[in-house]
Kinemage of the C-alpha trace (Angstrom):
@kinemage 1
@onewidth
@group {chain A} dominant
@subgroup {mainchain}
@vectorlist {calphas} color= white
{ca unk a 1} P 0.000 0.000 0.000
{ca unk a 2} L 0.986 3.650 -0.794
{ca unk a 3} L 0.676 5.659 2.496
{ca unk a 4} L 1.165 9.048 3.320
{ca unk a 5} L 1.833 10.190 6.857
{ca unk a 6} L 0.931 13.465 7.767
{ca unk a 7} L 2.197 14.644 11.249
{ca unk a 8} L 3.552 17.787 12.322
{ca unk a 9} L 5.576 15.982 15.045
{ca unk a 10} L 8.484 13.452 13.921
{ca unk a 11} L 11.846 12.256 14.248
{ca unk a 12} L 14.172 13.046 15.124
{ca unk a 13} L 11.584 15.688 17.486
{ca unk a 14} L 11.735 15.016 21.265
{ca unk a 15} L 8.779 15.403 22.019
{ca unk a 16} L 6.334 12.350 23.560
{ca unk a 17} L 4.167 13.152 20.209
{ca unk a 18} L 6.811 12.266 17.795
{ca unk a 19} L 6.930 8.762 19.343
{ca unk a 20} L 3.597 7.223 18.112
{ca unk a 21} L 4.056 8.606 14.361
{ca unk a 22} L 7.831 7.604 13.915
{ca unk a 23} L 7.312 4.149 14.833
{ca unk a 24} L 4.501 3.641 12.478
{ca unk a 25} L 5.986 5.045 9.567
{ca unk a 26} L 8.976 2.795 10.069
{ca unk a 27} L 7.306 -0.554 11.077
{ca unk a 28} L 4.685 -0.101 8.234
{ca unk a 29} L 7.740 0.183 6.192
{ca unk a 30} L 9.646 -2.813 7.331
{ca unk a 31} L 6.271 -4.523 7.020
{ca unk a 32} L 7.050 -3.617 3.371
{ca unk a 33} L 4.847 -0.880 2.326
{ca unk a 34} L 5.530 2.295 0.244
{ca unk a 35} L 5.818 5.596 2.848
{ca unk a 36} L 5.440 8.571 2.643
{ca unk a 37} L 5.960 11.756 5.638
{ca unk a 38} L 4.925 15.136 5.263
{ca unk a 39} L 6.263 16.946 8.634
{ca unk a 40} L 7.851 19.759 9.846
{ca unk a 41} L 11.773 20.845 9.895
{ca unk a 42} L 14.587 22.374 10.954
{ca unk a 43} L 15.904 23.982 8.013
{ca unk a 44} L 14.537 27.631 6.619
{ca unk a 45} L 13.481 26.016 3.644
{ca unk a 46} L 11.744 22.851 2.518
{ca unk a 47} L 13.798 19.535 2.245
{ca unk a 48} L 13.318 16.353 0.894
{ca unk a 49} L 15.462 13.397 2.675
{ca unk a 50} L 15.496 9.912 3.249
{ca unk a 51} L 14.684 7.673 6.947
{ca unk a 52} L 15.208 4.337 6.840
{ca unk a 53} L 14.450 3.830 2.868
{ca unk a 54} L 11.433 6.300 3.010
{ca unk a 55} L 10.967 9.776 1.466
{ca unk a 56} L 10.429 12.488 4.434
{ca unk a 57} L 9.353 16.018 2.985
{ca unk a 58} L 9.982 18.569 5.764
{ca unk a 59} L 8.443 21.870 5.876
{ca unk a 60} L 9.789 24.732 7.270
{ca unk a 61} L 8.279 26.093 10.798
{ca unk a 62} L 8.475 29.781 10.634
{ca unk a 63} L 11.368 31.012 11.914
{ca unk a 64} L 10.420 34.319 14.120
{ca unk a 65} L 8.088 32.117 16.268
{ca unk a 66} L 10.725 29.974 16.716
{ca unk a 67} L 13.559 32.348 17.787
{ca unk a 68} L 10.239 33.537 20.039
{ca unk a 69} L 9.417 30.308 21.267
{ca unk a 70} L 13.634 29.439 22.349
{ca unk a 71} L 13.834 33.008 24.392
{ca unk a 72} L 10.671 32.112 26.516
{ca unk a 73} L 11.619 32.293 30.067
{ca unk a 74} L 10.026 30.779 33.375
{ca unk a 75} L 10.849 32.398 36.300
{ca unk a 76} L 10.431 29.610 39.166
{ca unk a 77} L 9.338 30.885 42.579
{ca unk a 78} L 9.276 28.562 45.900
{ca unk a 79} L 5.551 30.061 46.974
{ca unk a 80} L 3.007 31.103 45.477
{ca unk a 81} L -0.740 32.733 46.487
{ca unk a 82} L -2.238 29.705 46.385
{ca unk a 83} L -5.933 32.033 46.508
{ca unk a 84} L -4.818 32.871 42.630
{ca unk a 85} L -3.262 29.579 41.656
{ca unk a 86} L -6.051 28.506 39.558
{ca unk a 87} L -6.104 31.381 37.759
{ca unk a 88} L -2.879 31.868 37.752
{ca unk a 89} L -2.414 28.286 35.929
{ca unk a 90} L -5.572 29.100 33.531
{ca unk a 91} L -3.962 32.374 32.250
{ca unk a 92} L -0.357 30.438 31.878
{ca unk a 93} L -2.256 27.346 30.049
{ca unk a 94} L -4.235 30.181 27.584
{ca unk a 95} L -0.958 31.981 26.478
{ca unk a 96} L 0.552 28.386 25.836
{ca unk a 97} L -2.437 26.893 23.888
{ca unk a 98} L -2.754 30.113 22.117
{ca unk a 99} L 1.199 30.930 20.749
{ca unk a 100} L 1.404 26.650 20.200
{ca unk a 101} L -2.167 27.569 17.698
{ca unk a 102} L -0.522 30.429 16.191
{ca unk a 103} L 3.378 28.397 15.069
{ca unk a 104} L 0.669 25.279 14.347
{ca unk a 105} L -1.593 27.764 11.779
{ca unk a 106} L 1.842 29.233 10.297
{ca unk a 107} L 3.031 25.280 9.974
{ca unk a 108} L 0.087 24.205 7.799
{ca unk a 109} L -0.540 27.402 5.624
{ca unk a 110} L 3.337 26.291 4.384
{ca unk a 111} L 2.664 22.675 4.380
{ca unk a 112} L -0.512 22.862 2.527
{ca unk a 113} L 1.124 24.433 -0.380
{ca unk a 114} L 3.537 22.081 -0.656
{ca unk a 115} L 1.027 19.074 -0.468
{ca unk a 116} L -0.106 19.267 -4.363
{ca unk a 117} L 3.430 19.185 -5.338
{ca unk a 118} L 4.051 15.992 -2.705
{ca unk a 119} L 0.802 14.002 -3.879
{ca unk a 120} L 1.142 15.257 -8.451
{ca unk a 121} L 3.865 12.304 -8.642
{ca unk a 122} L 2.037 9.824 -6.624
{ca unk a 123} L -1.869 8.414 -6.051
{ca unk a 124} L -1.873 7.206 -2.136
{ca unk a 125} L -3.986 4.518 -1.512
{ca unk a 126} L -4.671 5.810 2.043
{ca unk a 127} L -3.718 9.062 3.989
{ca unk a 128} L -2.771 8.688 8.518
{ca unk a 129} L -3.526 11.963 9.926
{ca unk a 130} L -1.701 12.140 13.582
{ca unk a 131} L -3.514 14.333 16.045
{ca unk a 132} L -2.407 16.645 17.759
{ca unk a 133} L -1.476 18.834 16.810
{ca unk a 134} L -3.839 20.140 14.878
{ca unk a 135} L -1.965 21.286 11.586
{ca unk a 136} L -1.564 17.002 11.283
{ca unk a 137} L -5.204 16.626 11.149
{ca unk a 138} L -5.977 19.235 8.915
{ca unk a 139} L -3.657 18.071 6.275
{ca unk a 140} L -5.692 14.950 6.681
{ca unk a 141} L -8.612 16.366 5.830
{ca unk a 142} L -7.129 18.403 3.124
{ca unk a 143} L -5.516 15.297 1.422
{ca unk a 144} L -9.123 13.301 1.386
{ca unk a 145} L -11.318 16.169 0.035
{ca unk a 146} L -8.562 16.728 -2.791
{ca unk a 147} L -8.547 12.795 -3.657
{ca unk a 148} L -4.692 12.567 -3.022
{ca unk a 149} L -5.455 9.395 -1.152
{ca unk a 150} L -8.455 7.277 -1.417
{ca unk a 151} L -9.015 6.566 2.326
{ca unk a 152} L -8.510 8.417 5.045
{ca unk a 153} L -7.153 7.066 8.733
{ca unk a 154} L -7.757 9.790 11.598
{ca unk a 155} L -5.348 8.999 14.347
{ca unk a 156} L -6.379 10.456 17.158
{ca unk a 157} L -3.329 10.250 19.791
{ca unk a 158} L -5.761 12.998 21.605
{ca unk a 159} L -8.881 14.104 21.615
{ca unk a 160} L -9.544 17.322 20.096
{ca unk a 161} L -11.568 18.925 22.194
{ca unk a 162} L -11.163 17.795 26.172
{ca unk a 163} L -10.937 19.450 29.674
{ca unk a 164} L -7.366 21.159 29.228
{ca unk a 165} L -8.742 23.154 25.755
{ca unk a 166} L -9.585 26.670 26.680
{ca unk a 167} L -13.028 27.281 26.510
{ca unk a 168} L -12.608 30.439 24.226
{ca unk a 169} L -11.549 27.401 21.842
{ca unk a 170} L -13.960 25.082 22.503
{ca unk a 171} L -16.870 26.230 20.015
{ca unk a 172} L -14.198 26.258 16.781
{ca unk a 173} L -12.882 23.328 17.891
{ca unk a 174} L -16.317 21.082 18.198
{ca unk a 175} L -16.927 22.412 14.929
{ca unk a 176} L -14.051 21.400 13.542
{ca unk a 177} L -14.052 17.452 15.356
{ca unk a 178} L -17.532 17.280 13.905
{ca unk a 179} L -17.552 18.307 10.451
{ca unk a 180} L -13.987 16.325 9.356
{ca unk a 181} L -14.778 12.845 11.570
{ca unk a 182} L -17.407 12.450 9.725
{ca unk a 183} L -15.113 12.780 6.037
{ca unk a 184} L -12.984 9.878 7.796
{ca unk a 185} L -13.158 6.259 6.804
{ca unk a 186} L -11.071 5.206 10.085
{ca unk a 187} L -10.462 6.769 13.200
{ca unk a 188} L -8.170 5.085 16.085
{ca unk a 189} L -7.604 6.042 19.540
{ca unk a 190} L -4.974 5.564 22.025
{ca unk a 191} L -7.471 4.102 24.563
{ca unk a 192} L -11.360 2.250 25.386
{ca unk a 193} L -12.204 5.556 27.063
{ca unk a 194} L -11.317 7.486 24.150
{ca unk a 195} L -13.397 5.329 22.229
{ca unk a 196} L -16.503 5.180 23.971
{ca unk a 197} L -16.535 9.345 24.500
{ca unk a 198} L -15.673 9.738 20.902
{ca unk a 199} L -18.796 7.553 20.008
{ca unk a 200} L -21.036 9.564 22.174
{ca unk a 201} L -20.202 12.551 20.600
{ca unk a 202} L -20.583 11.536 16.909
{ca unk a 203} L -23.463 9.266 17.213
{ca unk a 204} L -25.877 11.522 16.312
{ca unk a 205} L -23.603 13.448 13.619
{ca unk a 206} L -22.023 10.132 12.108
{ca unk a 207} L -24.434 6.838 11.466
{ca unk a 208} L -21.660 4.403 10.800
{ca unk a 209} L -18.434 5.722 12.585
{ca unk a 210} L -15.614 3.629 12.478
{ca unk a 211} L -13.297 3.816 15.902
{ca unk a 212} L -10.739 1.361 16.868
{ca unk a 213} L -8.927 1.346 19.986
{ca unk a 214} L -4.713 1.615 18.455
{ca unk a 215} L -2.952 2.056 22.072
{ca unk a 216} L 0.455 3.888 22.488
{ca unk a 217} L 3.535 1.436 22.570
{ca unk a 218} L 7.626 1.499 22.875
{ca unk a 219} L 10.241 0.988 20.781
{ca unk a 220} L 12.690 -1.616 22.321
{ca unk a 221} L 16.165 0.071 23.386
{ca unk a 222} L 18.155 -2.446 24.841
{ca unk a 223} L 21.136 -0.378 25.024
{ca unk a 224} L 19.872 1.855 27.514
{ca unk a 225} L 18.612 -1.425 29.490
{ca unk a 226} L 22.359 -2.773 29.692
{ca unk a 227} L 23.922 0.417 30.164
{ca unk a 228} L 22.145 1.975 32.772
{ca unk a 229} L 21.197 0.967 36.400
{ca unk a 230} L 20.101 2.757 39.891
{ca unk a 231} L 23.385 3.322 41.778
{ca unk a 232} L 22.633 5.260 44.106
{ca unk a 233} L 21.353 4.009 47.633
{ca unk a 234} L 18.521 5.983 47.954
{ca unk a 235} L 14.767 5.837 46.858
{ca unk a 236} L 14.279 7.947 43.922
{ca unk a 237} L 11.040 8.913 42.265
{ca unk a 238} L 10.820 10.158 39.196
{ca unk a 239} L 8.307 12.141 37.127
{ca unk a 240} L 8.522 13.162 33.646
{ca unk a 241} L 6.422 15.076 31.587
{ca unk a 242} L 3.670 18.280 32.154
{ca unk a 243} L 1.176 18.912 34.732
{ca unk a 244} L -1.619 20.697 32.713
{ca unk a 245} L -2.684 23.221 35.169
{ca unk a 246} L -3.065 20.908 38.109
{ca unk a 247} L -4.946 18.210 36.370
{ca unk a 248} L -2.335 16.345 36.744
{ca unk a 249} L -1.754 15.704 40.428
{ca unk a 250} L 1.050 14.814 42.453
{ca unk a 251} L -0.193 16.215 45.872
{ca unk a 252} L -0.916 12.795 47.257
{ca unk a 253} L 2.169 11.520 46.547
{ca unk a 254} L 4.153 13.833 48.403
{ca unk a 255} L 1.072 13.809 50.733
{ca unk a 256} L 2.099 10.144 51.272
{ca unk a 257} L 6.046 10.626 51.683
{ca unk a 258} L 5.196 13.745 54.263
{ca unk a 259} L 2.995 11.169 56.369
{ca unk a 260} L 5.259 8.441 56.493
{ca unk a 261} L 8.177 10.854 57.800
{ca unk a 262} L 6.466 12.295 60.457
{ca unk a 263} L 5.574 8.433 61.623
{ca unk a 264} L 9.323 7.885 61.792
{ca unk a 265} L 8.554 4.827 58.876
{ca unk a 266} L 10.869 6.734 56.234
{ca unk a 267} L 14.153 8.895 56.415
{ca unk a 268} L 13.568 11.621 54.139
{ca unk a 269} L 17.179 11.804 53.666
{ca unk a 270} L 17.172 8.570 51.804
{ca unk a 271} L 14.322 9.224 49.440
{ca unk a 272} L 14.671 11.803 46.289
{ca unk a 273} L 12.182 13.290 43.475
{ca unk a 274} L 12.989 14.240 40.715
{ca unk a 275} L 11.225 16.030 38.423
{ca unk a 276} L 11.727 16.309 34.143
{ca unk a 277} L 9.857 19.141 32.646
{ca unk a 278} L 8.578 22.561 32.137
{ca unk a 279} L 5.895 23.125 35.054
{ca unk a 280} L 7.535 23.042 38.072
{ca unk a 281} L 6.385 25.965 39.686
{ca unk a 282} L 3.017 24.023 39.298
{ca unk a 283} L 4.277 21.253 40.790
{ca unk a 284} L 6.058 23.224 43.844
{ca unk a 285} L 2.076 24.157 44.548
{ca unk a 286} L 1.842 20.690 44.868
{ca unk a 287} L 4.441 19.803 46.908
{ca unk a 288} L 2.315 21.731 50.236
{ca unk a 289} L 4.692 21.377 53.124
{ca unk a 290} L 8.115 23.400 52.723
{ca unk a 291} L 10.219 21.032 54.492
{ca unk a 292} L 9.736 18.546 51.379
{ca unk a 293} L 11.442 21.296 48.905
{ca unk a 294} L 14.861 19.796 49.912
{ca unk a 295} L 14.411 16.380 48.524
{ca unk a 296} L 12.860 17.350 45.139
{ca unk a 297} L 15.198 18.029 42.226
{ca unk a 298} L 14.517 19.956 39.010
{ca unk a 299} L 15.915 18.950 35.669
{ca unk a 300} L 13.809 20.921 33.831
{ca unk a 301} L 12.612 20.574 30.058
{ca unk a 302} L 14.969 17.672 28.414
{ca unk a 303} L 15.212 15.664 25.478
{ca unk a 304} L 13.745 12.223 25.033
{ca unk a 305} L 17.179 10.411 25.263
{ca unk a 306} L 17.812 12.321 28.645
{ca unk a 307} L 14.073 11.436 29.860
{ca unk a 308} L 15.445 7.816 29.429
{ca unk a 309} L 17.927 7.566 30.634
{ca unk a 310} L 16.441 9.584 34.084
{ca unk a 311} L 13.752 6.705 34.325
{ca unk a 312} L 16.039 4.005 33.637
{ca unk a 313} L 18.765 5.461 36.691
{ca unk a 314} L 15.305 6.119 38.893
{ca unk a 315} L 13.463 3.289 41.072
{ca unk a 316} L 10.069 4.546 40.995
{ca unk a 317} L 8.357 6.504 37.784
{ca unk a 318} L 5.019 7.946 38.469
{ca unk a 319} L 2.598 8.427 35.586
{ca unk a 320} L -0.508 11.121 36.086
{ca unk a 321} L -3.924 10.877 34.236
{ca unk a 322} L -7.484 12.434 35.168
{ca unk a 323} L -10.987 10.234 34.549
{ca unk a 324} L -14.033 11.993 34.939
{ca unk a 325} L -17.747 11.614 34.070
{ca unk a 326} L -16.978 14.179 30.761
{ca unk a 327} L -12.981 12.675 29.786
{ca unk a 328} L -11.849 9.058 30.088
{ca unk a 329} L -9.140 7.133 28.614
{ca unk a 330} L -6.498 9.370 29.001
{ca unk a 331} L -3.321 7.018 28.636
{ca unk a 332} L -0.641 9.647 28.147
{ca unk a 333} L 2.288 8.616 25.851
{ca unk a 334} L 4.765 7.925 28.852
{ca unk a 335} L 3.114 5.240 30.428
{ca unk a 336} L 3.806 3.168 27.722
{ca unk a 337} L 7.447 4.802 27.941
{ca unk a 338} L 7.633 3.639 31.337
{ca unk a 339} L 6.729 -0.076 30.367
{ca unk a 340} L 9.784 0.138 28.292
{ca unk a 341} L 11.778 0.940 31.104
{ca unk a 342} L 10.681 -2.170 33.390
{ca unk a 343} L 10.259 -0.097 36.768
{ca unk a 344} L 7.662 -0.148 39.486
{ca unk a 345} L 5.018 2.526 38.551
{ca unk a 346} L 2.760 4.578 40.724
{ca unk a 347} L -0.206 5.883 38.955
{ca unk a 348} L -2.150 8.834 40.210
{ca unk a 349} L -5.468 9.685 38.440
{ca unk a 350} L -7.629 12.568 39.941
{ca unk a 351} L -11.472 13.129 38.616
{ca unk a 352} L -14.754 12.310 39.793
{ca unk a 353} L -14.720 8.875 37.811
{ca unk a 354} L -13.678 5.521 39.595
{ca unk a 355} L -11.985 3.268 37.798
{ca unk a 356} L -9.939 4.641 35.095
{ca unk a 357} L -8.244 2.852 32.158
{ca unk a 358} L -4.897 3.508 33.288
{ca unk a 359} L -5.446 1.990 36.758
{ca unk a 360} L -6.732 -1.316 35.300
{ca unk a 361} L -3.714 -1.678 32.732
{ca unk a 362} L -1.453 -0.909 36.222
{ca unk a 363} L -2.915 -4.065 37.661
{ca unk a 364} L -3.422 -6.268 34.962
{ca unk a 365} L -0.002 -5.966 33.805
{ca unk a 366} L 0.866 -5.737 37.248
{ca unk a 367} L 3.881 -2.841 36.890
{ca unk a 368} L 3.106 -0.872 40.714
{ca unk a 369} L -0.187 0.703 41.893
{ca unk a 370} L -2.800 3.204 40.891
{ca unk a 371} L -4.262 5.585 43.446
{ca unk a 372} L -7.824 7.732 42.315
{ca unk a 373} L -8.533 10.719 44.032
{ca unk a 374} L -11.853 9.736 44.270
{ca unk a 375} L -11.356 7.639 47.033
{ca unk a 376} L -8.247 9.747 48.391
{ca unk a 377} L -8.058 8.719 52.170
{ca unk a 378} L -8.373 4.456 51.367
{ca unk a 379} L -6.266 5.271 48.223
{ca unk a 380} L -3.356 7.692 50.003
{ca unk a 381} L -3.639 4.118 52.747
{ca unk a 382} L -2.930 2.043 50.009
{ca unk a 383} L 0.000 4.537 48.511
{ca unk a 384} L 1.692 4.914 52.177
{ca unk a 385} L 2.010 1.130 52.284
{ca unk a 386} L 3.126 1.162 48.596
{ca unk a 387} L 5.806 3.224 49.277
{ca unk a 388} L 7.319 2.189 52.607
{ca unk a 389} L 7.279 -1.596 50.986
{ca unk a 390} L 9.306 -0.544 48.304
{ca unk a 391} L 11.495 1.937 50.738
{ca unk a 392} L 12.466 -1.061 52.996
{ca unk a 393} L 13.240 -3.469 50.172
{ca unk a 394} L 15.689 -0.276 48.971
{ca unk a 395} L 17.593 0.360 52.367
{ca unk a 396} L 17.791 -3.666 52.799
{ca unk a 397} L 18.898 -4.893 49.516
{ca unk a 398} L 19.810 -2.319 46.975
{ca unk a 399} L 16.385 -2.526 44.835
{ca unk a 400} L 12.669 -2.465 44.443
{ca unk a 401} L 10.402 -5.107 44.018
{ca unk a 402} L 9.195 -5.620 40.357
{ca unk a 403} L 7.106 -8.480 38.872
{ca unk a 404} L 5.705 -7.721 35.901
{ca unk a 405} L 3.772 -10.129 33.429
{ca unk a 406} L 6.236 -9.268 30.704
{ca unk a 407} L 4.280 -11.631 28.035
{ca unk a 408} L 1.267 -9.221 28.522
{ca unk a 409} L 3.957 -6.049 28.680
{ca unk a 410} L 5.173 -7.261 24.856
{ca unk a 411} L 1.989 -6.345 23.110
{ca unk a 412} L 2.807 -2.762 23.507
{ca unk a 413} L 5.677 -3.585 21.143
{ca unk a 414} L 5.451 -0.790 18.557
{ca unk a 415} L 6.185 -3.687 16.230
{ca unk a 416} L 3.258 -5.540 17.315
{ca unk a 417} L 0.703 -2.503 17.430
{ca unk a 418} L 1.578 -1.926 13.759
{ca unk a 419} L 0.746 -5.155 12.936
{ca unk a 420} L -2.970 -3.902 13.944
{ca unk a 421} L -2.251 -0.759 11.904
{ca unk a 422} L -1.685 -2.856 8.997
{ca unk a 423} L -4.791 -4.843 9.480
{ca unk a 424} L -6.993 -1.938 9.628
{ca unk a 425} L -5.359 -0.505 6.701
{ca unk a 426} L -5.592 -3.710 5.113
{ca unk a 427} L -9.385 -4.026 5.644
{ca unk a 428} L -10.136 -0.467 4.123
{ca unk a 429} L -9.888 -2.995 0.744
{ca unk a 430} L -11.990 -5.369 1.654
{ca unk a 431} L -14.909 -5.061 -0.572
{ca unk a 432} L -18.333 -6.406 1.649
């Protein structure tokens, strides 16, 4: 099959969104298909190169925005008015959606012209669209309504329109998840949640809607496996990745440690966190008592290869997700990341929701334990007793517990979920 990828986020990008789009343009290559990428670059002007025995065309970002983006500053403060912090966050989160719309609208004006010299040479049999952003998506739509590519697969990695979009966005954005679904022969999520949401919104836009659950995966990296251990003596937790505002939660962790310190169960001064990102001053509002401030280190924003290799070194990585009544599913790209890494995981999930996704993939695959804030005092119980279990097997022999059902672990195999991909390319053909 001929198949164009559009996607605004590739390799060699850093970002989490790259991850999911890179890996299925090469294993559907491999798997011996013709590929095609349309993405963004580096370079001032448009290039043409080659990954891997596949043509990548990447378009130019535009360059002020970028220079803009690079001199951005955060100024990090140890307190904050925690009366203002939610608007606070909620003005921070607006100015970030908002300049990330305006280099994604610059990205696909540029890209768009370029696509009817791309698709002239070539007739694609089917077009992936990788959401977010939204530029990817677009192009999607753009390359079905011209007939560039005969079907159309609408990958959402995230949902459009959710609880972190701000709601002067919301309206333009429904609009647009309604009218281009609908043009899509395909559309797969990154979760069951995702799914079942997604159906309730289209069902009475779209009759027969078309959504299959395509979870997030890893690429196997052995080298950083071999290469790459815990040394040090103490307990260290690691979190990597953004905090959206606070709906990401890590108060009941630290909630958890503080507890078990002032019960004389834990020595603070052999148990670290360490934190990889851009929102720490968020997470510093989370942190609540200031004698806690000493034991958490900031690495700031890194690259993907430095994220690694901080989980890999780490004992403990803790994933965050939200599940309420409105937004379920959410399975954020570094879970599966952490999977790959073969450490004990401690899931927090806040919402009014029992139940979410992520904390029955935690036990079935059996990698750690998922707290809900819904049932915060059992679940901060279970979370204290988490901990200390894990702290004792530390101070006594060097390491963690960690039992994983690696069998179950393997289907996340990129390789394996673009065997899936293939299929439901594969089926697009199949005349009923």
């Amino acid at each position: 099959m001929k198949i164009l990828l559009c996607t605004r986020l590739f390799a060699p990008e850093n970002l989490i969104g790259a991850i999911r789009p890179t890996n299925f343009a090469d294993n559907l290559y491999h798997l011996g298909h013709d590929i095609t990428v349309l993405t963004s670059g580096e370079s001032s002007n448009n290039t043409k190169d080659a990954r891997n025995g596949y043509v990548v065309y990447r378009i130019s970002k535009n360059n002020f925005l970028e220079r803009l983006k690079r001199k951005r500053i955060t100024n990090v403060t140890l307190r904050s008015n925690t009366k203002n912090q939610k608007t606070k966050s909620s003005i921070i989160a607006f100015r970030r959606h908002s300049f990330a719309l305006l280099q994604d609208i610059f990205w696909f004006w540029n890209a768009y012209k370029a696509l009817s010299k791309i698709c002239k040479s070539k007739d694609f049999d089917i077009v992936i669209s990788s959401y977010g952003p939204l530029s990817s998506f677009l192009l999607g739509f753009c390359v079905k309504r011209k007939r560039y590519a005969t079907y159309w697969i609408s990958d959402m990695r995230d949902m459009i329109v959710s609880t972190i979009t701000p709601k002067v966005y919301k309206g333009i954005y429904t609009m647009i998840q309604n009218k281009m679904l609908k043009n899509s022969d395909v559309i797969t999520v990154v979760s069951e949640g995702q799914k079942a949401i997604l159906l309730k919104q289209l069902s009475h836009k779209c009759k027969n809607v078309d959504v299959q659950v395509l979870y997030n995966g890893f690429n196997k990296m052995p080298q950083l496996q071999n290469s790459l251990a815990s040394k040090s003596c103490k307990l260290i937790i690691t979190y990597t990745g953004g905090l959206y505002s606070g709906l990401r939660d890590l108060s009941m962790l630290f909630r958890a440690l503080l507890e078990l310190y002032r019960e004389n169960k834990i020595d603070m001064r052999n148990v670290e966190f360490h934190y990889a990102g851009d929102d720490f001053e968020e997470l510093l509002l989370q942190v609540e008592d200031d004698s806690l401030y000493k034991f958490v280190q900031n690495h700031g924003f890194i690259d993907r290869q430095k994220s690694l290799e901080l989980q890999v070194c780490s004992d403990i990585l803790v994933v965050l997700s939200w599940n309420t009544e409105q937004e379920q599913g959410i399975l954020t790209g570094k879970f599966l990341e952490y999977l790959h890494a073969r450490k004990p995981i401690i899931g927090l999930v806040t919402g009014d929701k029992p139940n979410a996704e992520l904390t029955f993939l935690i036990n079935m695959l059996n990698v750690g334990i998922s707290c809900e804030y819904v049932g915060k005092r059992s679940a901060l119980d279970d979370l204290k007793r988490y901990i200390l279990s894990q702290y004792v097997n530390k101070m006594n022999t060097g390491s963690v517990a960690y039992n994983a059902k690696e069998e179950e672990i393997n289907r996340f195999d990129y390789c394996n979920i673009c065997r899936e991909l293939e299929k439901i390319c594969s089926n697009l053909f199949i005349v009923d």
